[in-house]
N, CA, C and O atoms as CSV, one atom per row, in Angstrom:
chain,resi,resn,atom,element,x,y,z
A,1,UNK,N,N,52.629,62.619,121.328
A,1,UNK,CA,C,52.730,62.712,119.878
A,1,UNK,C,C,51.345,63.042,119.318
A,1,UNK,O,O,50.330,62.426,119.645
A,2,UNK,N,N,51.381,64.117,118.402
A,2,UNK,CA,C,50.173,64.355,117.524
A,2,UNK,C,C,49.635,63.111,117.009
A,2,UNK,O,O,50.222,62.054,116.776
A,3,UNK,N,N,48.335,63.443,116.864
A,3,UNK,CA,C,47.471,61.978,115.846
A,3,UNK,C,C,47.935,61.935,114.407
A,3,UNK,O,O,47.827,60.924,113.713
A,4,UNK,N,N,48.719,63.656,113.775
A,4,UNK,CA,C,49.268,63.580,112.439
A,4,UNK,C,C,50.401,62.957,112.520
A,4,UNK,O,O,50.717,62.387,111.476
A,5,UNK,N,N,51.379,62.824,113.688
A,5,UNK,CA,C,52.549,62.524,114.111
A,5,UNK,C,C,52.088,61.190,113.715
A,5,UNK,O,O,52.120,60.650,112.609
A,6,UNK,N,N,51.637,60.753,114.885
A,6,UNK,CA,C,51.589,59.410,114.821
A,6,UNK,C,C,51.081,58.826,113.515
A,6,UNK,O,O,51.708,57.801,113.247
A,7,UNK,N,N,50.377,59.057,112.825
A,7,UNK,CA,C,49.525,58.554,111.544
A,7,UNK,C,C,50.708,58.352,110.283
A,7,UNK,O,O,50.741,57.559,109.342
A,8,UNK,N,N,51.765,59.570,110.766
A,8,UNK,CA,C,52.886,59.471,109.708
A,8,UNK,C,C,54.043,58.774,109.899
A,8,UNK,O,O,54.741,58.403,108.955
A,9,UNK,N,N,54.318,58.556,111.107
A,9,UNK,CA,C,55.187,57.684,111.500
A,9,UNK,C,C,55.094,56.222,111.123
A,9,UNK,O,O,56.003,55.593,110.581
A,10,UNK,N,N,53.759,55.678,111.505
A,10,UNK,CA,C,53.094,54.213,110.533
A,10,UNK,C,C,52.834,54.034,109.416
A,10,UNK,O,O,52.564,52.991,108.819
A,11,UNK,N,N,52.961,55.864,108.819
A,11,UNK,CA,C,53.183,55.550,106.986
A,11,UNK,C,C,53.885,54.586,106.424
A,11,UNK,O,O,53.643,53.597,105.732
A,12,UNK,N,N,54.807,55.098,106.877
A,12,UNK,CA,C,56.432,54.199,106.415
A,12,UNK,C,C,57.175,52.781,106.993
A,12,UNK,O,O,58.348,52.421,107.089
A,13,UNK,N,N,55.929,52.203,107.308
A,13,UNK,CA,C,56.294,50.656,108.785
A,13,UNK,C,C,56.317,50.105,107.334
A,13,UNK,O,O,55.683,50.466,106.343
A,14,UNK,N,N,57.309,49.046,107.519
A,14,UNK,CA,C,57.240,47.748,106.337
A,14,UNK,C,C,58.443,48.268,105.029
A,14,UNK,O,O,58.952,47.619,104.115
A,15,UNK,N,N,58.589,49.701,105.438
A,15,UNK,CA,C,59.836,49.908,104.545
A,15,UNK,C,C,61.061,49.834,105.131
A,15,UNK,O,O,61.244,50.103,106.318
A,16,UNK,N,N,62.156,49.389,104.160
A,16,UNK,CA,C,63.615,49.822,104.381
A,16,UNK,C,C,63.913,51.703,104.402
A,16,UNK,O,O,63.571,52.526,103.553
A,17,UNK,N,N,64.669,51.919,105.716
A,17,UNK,CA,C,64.612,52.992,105.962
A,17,UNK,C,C,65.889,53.629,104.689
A,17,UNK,O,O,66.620,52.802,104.145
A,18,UNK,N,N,66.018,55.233,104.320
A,18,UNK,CA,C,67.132,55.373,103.692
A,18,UNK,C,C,67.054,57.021,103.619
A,18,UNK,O,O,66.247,57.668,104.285
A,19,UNK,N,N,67.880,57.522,102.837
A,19,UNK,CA,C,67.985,58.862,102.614
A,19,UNK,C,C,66.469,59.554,102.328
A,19,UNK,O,O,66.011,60.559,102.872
A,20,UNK,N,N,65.796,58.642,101.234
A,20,UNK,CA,C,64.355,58.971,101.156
A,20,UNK,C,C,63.471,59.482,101.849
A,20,UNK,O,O,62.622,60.162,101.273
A,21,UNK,N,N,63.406,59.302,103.333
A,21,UNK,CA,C,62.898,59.579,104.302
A,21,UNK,C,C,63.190,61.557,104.416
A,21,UNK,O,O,62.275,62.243,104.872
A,22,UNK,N,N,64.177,62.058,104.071
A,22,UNK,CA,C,64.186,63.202,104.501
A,22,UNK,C,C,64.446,64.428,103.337
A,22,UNK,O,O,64.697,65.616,103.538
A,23,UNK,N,N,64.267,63.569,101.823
A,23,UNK,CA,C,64.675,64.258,100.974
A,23,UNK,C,C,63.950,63.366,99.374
A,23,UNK,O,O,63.677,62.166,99.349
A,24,UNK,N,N,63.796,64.193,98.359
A,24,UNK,CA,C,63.302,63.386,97.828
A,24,UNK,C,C,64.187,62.412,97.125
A,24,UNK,O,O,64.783,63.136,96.328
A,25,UNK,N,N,64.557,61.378,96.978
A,25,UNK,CA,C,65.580,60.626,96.368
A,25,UNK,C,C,64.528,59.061,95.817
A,25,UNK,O,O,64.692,57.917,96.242
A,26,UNK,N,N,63.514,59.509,94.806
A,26,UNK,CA,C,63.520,57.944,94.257
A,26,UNK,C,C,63.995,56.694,94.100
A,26,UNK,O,O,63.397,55.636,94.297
A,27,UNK,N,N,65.697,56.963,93.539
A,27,UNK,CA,C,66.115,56.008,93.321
A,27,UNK,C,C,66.821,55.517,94.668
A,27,UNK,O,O,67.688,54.687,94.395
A,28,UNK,N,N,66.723,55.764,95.986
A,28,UNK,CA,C,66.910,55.115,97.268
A,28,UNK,C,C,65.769,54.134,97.323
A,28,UNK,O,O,65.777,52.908,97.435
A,29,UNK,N,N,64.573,55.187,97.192
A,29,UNK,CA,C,63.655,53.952,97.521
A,29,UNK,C,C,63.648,52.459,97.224
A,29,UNK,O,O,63.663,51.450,97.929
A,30,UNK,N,N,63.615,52.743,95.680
A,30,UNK,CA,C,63.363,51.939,95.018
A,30,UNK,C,C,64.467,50.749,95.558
A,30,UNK,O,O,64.273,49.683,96.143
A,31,UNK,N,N,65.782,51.463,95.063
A,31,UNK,CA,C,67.214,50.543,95.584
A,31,UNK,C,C,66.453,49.578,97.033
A,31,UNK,O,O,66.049,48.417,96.973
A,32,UNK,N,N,66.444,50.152,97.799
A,32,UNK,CA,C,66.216,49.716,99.304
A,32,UNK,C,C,64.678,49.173,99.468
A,32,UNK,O,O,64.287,48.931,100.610
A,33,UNK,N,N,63.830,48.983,98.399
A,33,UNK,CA,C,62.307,48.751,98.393
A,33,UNK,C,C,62.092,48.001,97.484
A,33,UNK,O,O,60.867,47.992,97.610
A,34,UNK,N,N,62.261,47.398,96.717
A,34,UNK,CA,C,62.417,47.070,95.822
A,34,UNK,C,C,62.069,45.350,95.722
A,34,UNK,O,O,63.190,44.850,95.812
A,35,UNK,N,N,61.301,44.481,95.614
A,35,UNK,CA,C,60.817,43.307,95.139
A,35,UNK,C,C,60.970,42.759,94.607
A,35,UNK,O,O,61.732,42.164,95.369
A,36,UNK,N,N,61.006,42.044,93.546
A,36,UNK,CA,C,60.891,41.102,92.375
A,36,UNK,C,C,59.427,40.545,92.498
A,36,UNK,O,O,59.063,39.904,93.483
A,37,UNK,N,N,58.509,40.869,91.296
A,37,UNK,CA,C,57.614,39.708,91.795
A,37,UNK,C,C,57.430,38.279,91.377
A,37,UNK,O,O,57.215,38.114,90.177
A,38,UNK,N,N,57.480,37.064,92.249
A,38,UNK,CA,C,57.621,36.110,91.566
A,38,UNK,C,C,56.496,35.126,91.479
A,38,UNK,O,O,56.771,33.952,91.727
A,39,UNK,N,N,55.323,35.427,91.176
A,39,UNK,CA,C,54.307,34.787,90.986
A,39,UNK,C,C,54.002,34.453,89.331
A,39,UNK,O,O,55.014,34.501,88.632
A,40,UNK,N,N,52.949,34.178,88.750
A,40,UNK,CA,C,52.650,33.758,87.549
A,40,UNK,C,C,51.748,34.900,86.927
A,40,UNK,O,O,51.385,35.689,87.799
A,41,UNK,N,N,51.343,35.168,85.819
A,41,UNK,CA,C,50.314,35.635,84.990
A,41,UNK,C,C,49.017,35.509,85.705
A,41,UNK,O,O,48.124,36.317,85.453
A,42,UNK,N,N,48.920,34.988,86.183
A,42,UNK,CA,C,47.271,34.963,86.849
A,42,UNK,C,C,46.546,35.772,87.464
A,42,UNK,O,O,45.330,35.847,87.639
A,43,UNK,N,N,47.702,36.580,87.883
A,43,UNK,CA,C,46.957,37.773,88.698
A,43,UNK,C,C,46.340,39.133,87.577
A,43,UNK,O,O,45.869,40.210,87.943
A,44,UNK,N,N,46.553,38.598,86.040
A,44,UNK,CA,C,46.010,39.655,84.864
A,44,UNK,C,C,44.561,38.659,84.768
A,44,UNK,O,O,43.919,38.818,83.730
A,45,UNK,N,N,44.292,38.168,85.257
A,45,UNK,CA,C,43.263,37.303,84.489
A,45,UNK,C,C,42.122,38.152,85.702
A,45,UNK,O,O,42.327,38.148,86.916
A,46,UNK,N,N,40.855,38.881,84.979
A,46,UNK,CA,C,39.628,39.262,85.653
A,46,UNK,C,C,38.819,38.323,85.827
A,46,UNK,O,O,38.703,37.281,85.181
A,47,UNK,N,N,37.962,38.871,87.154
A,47,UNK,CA,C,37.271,37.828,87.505
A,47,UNK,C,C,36.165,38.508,87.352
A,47,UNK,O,O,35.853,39.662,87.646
A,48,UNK,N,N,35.273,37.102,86.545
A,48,UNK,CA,C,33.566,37.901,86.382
A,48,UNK,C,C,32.636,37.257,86.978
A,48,UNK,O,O,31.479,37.675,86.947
């Protein structure tokens, strides 16, 4: 496997696989990628 091969193949580790992969379809991603985040406000607060 190419080093581009390979480099692109580990693009996509940690995702749910879907139509996305071979076409452009946003709303797969998202559907199949998709989070909630459930933490607090704190992560807006800068640190100086």
């Amino acid at each position: 496997m190419s080093e581009l091969n390979e480099k692109l193949a580990t693009a996509w580790e940690g995702f749910t696989k879907g139509d996305w992969q071979n076409e452009v379809n946003v709303r797969d991603f998202i559907q199949k990628n998709y989070t909630p985040y459930e933490g607090d406000e704190s992560f807006l607060a800068g640190r100086y």
